[in-house]
N, CA, C and O atoms as a CHARMM CRD file, in Angstrom:
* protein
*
  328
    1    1 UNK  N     19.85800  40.46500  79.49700 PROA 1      0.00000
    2    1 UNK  CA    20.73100  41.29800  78.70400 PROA 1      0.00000
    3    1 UNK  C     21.01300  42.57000  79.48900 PROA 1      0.00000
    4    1 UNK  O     20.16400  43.02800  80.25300 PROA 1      0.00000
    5    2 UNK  N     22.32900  43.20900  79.28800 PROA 2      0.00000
    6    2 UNK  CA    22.53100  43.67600  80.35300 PROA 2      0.00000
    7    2 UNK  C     23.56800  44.98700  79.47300 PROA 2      0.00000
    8    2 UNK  O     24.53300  44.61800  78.80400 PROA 2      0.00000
    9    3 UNK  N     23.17100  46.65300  79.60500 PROA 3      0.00000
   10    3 UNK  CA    24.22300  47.13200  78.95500 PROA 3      0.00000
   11    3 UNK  C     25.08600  47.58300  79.78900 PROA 3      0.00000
   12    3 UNK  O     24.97900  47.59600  81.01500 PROA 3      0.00000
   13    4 UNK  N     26.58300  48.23200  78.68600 PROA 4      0.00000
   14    4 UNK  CA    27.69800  48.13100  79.87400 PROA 4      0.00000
   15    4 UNK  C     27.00900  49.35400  80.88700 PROA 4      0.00000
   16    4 UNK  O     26.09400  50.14800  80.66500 PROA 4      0.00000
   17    5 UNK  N     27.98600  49.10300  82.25300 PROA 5      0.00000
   18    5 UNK  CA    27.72600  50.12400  83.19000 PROA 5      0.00000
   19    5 UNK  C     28.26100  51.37300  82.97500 PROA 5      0.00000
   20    5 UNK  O     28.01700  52.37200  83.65300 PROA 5      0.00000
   21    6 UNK  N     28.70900  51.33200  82.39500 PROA 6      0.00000
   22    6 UNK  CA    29.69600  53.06200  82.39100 PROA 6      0.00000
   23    6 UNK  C     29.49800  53.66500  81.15600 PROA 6      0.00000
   24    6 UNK  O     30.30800  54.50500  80.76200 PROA 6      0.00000
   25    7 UNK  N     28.26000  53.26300  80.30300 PROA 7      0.00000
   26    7 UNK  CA    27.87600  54.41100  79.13800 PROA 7      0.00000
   27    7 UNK  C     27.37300  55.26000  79.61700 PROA 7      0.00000
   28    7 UNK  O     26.88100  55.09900  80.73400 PROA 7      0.00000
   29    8 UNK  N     27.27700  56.78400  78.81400 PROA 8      0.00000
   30    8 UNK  CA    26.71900  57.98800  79.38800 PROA 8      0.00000
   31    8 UNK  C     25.87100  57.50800  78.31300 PROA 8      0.00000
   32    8 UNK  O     26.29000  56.82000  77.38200 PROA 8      0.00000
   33    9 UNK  N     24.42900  57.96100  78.49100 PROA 9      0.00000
   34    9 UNK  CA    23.21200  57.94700  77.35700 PROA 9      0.00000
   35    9 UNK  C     22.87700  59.44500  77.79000 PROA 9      0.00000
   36    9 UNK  O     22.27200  59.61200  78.84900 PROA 9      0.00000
   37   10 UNK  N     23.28400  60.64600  76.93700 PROA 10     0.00000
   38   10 UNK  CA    22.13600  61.33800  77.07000 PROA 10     0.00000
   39   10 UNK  C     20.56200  61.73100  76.99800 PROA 10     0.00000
   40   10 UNK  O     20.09900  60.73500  76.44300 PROA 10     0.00000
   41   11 UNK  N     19.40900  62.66000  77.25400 PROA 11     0.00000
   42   11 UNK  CA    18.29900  62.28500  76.69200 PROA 11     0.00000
   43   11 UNK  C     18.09500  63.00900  75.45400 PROA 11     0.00000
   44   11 UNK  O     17.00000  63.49700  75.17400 PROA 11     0.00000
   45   12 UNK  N     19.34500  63.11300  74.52900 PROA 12     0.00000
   46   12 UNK  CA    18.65500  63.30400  72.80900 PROA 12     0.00000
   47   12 UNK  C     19.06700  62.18600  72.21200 PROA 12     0.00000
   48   12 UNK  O     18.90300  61.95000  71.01500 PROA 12     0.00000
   49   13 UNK  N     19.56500  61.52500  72.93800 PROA 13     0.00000
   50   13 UNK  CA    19.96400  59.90100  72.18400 PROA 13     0.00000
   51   13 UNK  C     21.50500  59.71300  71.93900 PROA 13     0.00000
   52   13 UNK  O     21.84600  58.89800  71.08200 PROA 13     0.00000
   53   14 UNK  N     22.61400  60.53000  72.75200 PROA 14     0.00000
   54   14 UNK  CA    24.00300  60.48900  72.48300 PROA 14     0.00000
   55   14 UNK  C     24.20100  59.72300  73.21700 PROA 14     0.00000
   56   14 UNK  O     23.82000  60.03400  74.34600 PROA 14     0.00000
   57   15 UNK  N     24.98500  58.09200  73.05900 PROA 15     0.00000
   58   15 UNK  CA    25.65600  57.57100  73.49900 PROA 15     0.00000
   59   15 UNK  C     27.23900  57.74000  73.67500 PROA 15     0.00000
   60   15 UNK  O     27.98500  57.93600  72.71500 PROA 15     0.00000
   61   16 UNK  N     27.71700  57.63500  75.13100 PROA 16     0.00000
   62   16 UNK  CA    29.16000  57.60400  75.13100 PROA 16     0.00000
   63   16 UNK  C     29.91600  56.56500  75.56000 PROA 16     0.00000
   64   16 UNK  O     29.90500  56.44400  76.78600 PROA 16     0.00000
   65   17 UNK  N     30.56800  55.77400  74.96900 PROA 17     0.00000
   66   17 UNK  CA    31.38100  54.67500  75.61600 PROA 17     0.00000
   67   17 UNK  C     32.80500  55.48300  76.11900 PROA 17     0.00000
   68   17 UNK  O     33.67300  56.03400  75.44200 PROA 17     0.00000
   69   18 UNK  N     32.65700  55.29900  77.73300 PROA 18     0.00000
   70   18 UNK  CA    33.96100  55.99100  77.94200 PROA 18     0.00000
   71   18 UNK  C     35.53300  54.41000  78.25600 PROA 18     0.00000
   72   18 UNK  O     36.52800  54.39700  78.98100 PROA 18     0.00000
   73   19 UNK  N     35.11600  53.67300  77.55600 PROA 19     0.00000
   74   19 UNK  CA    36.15700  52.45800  77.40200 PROA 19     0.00000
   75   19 UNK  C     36.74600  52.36300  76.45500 PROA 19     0.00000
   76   19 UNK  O     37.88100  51.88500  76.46100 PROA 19     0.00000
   77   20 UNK  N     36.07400  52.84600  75.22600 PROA 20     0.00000
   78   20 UNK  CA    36.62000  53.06300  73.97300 PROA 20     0.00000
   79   20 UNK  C     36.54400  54.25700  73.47200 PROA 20     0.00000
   80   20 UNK  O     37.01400  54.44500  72.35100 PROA 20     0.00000
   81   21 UNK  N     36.02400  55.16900  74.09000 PROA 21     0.00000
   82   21 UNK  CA    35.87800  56.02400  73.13600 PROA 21     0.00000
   83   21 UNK  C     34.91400  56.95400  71.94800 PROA 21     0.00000
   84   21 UNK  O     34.98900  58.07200  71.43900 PROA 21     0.00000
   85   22 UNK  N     33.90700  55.65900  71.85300 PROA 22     0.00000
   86   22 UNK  CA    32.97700  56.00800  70.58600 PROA 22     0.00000
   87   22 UNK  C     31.79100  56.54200  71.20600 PROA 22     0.00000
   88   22 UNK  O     31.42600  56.52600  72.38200 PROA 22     0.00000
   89   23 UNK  N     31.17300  57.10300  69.97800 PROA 23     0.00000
   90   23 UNK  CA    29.92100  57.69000  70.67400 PROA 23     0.00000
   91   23 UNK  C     29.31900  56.73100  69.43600 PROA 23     0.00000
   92   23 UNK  O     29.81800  55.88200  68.69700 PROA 23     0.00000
   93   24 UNK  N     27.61900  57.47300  69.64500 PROA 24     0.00000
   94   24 UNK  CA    26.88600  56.64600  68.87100 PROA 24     0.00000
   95   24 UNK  C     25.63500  57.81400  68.75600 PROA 24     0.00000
   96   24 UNK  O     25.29900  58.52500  69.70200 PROA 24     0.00000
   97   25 UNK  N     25.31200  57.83600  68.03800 PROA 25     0.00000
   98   25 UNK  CA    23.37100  58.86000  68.05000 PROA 25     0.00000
   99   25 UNK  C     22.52300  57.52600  67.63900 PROA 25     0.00000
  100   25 UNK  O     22.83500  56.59200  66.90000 PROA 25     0.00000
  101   26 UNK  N     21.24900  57.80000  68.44500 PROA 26     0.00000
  102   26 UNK  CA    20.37800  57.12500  68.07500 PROA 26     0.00000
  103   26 UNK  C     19.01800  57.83600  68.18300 PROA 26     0.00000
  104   26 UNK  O     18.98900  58.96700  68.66900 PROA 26     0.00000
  105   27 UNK  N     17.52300  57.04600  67.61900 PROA 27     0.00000
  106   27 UNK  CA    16.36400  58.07100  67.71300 PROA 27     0.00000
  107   27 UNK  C     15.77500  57.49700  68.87700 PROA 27     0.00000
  108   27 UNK  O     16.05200  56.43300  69.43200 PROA 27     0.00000
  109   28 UNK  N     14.92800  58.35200  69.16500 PROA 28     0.00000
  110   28 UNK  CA    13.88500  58.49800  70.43200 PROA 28     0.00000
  111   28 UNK  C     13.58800  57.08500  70.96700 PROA 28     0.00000
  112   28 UNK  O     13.66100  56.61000  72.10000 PROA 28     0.00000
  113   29 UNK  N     13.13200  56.43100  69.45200 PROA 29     0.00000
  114   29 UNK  CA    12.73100  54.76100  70.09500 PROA 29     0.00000
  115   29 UNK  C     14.11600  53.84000  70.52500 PROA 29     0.00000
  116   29 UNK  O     14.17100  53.01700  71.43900 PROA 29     0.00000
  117   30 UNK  N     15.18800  54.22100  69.60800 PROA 30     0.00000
  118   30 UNK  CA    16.23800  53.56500  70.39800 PROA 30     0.00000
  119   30 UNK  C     16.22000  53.84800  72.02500 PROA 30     0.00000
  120   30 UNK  O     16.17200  53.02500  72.93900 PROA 30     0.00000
  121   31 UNK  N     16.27500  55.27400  72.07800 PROA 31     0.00000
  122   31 UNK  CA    16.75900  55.50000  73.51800 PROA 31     0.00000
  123   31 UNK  C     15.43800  55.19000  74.40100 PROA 31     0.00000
  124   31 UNK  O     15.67100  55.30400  75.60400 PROA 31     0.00000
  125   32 UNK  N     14.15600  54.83900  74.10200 PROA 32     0.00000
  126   32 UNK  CA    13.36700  54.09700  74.86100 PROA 32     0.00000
  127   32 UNK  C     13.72800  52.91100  75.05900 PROA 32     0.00000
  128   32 UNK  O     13.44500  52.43500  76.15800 PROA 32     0.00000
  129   33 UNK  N     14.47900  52.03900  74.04800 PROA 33     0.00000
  130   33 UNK  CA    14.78600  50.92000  74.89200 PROA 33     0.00000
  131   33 UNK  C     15.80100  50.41700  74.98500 PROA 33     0.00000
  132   33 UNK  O     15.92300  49.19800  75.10300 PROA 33     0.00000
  133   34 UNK  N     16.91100  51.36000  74.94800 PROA 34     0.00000
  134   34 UNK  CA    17.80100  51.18600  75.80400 PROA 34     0.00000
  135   34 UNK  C     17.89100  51.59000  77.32400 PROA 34     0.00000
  136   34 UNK  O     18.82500  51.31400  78.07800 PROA 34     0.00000
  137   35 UNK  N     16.67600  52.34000  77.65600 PROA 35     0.00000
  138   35 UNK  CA    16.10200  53.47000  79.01300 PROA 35     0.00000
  139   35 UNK  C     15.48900  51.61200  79.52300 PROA 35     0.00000
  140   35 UNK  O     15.65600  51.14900  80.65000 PROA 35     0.00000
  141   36 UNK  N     15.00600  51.08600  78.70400 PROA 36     0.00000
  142   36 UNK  CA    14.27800  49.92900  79.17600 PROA 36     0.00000
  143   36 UNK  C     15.21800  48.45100  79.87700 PROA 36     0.00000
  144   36 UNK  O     15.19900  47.75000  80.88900 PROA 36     0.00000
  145   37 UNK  N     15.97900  48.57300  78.59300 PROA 37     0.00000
  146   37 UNK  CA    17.54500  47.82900  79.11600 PROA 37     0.00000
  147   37 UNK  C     18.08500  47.48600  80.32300 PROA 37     0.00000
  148   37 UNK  O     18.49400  46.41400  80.76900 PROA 37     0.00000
  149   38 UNK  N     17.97200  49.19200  81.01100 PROA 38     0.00000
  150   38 UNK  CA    18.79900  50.01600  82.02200 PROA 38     0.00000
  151   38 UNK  C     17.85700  49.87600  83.10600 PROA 38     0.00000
  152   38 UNK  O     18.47600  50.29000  84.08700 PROA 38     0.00000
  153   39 UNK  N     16.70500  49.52300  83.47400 PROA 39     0.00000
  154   39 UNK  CA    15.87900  49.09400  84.42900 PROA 39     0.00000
  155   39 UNK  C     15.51400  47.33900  84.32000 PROA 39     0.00000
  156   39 UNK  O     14.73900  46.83200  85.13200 PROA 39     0.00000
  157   40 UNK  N     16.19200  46.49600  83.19300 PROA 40     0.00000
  158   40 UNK  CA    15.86900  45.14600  83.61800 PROA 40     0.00000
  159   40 UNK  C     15.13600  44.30200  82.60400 PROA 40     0.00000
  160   40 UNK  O     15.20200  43.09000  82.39600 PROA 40     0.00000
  161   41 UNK  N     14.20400  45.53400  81.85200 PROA 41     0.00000
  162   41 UNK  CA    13.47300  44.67900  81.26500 PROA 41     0.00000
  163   41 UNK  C     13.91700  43.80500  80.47200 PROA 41     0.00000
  164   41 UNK  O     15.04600  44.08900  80.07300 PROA 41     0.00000
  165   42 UNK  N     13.35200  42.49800  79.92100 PROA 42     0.00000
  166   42 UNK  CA    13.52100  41.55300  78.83400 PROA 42     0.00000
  167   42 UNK  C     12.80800  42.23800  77.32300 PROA 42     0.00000
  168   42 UNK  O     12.07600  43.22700  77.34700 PROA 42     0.00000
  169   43 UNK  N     13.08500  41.69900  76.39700 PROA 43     0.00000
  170   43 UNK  CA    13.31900  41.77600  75.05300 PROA 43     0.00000
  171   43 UNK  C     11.99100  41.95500  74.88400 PROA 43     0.00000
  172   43 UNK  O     11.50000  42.95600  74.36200 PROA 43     0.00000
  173   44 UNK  N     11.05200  40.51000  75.53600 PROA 44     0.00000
  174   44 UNK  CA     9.56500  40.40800  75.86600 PROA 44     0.00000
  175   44 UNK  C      8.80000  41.85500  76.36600 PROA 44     0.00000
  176   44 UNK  O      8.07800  42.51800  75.62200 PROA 44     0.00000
  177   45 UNK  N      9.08300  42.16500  77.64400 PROA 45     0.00000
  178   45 UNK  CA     8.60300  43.13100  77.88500 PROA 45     0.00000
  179   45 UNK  C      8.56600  44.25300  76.99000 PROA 45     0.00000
  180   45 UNK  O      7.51200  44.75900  76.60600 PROA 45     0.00000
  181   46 UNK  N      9.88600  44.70400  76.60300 PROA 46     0.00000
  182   46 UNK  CA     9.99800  45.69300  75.78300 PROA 46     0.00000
  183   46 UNK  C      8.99200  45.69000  74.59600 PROA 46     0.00000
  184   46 UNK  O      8.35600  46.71700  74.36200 PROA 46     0.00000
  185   47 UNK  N      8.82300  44.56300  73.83300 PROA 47     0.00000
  186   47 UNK  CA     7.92800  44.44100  72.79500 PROA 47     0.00000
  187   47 UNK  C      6.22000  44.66700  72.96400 PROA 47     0.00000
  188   47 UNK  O      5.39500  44.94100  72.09200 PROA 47     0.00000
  189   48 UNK  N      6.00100  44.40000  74.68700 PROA 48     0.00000
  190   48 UNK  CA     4.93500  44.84400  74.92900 PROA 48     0.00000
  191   48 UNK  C      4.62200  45.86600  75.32600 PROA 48     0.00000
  192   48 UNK  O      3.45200  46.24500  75.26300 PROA 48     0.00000
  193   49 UNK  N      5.70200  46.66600  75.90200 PROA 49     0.00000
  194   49 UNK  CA     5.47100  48.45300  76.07200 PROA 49     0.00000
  195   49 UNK  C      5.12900  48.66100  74.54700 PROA 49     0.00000
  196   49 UNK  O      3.97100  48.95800  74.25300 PROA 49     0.00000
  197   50 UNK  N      6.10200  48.51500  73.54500 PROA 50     0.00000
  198   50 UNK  CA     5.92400  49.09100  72.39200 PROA 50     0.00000
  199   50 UNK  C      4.59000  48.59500  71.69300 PROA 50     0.00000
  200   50 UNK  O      4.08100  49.31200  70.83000 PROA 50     0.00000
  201   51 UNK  N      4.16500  47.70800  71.95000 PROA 51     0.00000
  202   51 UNK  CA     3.10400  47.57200  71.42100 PROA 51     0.00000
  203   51 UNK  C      1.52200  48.11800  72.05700 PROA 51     0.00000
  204   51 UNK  O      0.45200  48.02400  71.45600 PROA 51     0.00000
  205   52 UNK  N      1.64600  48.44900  72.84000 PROA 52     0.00000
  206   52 UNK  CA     0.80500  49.18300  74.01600 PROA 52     0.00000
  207   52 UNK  C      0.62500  50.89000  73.70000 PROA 52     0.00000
  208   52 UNK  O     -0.41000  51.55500  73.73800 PROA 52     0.00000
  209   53 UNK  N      2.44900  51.45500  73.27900 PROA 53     0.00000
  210   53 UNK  CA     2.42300  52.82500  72.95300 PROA 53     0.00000
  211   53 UNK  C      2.42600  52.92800  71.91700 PROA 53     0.00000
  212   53 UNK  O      1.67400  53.80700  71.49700 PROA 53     0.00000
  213   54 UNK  N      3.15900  52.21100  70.97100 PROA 54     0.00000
  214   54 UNK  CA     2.87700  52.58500  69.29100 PROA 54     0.00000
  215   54 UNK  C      1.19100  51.79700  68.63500 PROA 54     0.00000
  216   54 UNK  O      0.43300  51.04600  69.24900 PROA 54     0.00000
  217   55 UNK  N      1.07300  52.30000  67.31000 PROA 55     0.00000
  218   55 UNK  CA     0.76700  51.69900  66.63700 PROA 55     0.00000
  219   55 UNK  C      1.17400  51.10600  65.13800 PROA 55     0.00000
  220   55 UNK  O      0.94000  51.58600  64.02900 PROA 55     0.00000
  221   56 UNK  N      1.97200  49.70400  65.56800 PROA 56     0.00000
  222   56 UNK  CA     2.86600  48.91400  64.91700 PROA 56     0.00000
  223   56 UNK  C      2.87800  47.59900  65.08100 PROA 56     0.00000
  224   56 UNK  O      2.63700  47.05500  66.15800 PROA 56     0.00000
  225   57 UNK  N      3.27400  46.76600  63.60000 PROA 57     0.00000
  226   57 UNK  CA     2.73500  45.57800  63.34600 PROA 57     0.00000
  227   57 UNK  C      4.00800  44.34400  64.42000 PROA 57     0.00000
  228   57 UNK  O      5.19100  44.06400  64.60900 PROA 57     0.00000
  229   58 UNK  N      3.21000  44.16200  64.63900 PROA 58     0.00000
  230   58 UNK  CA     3.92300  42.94700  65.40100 PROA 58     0.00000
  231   58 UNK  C      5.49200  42.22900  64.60800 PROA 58     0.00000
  232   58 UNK  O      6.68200  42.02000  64.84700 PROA 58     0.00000
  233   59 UNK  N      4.94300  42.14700  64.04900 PROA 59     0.00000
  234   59 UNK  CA     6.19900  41.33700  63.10500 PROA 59     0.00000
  235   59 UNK  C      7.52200  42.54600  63.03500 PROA 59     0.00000
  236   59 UNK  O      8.58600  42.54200  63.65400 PROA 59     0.00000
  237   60 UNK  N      7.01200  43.50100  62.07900 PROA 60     0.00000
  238   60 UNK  CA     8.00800  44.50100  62.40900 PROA 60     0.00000
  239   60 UNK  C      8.72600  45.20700  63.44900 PROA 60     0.00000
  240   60 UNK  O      9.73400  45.90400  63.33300 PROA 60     0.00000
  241   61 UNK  N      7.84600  44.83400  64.80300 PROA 61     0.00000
  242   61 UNK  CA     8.19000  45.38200  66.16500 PROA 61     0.00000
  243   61 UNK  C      9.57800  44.28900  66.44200 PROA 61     0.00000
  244   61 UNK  O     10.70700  44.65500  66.77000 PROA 61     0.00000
  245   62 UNK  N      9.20500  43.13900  66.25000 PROA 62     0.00000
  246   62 UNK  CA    10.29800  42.10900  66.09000 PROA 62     0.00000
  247   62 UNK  C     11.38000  42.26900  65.25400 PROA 62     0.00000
  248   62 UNK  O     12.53800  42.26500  65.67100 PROA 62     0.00000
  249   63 UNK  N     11.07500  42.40800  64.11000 PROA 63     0.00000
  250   63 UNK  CA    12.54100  42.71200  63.45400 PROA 63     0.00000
  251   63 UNK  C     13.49600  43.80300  64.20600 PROA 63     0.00000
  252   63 UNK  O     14.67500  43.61100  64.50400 PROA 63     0.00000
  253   64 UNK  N     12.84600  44.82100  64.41700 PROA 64     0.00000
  254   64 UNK  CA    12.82800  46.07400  64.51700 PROA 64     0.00000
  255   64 UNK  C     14.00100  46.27100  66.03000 PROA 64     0.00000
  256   64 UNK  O     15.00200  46.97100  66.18800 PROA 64     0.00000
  257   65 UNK  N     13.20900  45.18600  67.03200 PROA 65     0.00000
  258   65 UNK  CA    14.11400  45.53400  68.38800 PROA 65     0.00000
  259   65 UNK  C     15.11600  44.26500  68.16500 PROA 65     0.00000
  260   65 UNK  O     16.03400  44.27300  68.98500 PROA 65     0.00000
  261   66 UNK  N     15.14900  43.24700  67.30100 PROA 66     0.00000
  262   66 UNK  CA    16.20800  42.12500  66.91000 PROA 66     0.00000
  263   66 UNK  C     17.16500  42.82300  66.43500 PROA 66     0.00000
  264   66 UNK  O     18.29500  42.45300  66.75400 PROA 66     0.00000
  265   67 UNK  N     17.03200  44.07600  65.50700 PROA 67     0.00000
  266   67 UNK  CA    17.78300  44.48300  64.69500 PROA 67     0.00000
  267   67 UNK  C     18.65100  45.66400  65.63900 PROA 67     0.00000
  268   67 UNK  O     19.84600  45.89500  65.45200 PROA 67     0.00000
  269   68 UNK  N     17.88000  46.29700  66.59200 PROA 68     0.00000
  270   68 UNK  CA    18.66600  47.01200  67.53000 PROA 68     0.00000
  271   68 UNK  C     19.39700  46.53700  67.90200 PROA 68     0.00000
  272   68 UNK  O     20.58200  46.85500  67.79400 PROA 68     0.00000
  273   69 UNK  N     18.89600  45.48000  68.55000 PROA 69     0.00000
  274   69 UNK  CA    19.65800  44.46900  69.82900 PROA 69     0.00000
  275   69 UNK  C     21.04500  44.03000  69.16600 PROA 69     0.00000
  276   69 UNK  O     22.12400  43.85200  69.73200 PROA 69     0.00000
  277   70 UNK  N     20.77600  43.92400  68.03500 PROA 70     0.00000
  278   70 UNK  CA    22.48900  42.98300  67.07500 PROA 70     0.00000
  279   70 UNK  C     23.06200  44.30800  67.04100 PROA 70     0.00000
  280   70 UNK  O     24.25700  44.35400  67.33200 PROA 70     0.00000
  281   71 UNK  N     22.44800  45.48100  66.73100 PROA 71     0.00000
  282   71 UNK  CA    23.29600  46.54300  66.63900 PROA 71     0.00000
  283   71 UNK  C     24.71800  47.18300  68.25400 PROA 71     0.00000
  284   71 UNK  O     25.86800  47.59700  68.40800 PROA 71     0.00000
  285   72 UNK  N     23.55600  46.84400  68.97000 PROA 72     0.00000
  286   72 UNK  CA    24.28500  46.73900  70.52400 PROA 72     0.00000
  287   72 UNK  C     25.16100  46.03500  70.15700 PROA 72     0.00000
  288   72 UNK  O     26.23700  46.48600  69.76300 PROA 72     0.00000
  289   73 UNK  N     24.87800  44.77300  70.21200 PROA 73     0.00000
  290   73 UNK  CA    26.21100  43.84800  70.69400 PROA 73     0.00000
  291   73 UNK  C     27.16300  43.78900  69.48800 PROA 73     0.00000
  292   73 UNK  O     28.33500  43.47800  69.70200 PROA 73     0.00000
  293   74 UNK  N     26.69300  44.10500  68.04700 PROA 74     0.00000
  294   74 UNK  CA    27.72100  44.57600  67.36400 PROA 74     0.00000
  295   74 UNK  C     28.91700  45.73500  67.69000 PROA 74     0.00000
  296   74 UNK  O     30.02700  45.64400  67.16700 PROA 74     0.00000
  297   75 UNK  N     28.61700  46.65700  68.46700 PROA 75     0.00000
  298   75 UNK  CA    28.84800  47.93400  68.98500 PROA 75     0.00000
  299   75 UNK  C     29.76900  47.62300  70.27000 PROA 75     0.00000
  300   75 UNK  O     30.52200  48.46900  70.75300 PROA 75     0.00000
  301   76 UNK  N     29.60600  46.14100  70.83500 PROA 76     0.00000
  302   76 UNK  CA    29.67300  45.83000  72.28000 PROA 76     0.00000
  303   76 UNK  C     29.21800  47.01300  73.73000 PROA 76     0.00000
  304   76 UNK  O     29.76200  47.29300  74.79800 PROA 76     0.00000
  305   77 UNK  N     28.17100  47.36800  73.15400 PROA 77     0.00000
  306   77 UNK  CA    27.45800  47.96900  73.91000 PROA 77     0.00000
  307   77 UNK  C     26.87600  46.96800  75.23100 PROA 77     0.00000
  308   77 UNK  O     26.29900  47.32700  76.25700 PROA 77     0.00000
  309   78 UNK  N     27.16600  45.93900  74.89200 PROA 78     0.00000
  310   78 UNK  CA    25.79400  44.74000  75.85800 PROA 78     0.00000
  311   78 UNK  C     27.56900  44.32300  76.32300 PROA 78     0.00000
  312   78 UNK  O     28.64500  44.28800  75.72600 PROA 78     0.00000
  313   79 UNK  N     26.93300  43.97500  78.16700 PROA 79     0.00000
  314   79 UNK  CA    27.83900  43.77000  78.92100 PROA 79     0.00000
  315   79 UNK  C     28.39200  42.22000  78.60000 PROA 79     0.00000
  316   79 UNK  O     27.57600  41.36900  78.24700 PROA 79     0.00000
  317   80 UNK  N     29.80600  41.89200  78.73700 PROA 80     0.00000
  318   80 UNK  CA    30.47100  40.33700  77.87900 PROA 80     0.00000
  319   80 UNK  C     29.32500  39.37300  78.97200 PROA 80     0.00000
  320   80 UNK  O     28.85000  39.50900  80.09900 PROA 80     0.00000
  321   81 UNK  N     29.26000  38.46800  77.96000 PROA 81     0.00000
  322   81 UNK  CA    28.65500  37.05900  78.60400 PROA 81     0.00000
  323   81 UNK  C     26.75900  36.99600  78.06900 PROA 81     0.00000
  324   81 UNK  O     26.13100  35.94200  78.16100 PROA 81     0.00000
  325   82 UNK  N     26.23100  38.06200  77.63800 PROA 82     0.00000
  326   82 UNK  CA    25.12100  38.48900  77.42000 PROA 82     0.00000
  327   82 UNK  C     24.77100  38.18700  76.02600 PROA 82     0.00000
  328   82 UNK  O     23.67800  38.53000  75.57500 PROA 82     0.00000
C-alpha cells in the first residue's frame, strides 16, 4: 500500500492533497501511521509497532487501522492500483 507522492503531511496531522485540493486533520496516531505508510511498512507491521507502544486490545487495534486504511482510500489518499 502505497500513499500518493505529492501529499504534504504536516507534523500536527494536516494533510494536503495538492491534486485536488483537500486537506484533511487527523490525530497523532493517524499521523503515526501514515509516517509508517511513507517508509514501506505493511498493515502487519504497523499493528505490531502499535502494539509494542500502546496499550491496546488487539482486536480493536484491527478495527481501528482497517478503519483508517478505508478512510485513505475513501479519500483516495492511497496511490491507484493499491
Amino acid at each position: 500500500m502505497k500513499l500518493k507522492q505529492k501529499l504534504a503531511i504536516s507534523d500536527s496531522g494536516f494533510i494536503f492533497d495538492p491534486t485536488t485540493g483537500e486537506s484533511f486533520s487527523i490525530n497523532q496516531e493517524g499521523l503515526t501511521i501514515l509516517q509508517l505508510l511513507k517508509e514501506g511498512k505493511t498493515e502487519e507491521e504497523i499493528k505490531k509497532i502499535f502494539l509494542n507502544e500502546y496499550d491496546v486490545d488487539e482486536t480493536v487495534l484491527d478495527r481501528s487501522i482497517l478503519d483508517f486504511i478505508s478512510m485513505l482510500k475513501n479519500y483516495n489518499l492511497i496511490e491507484n492500483g493499491e
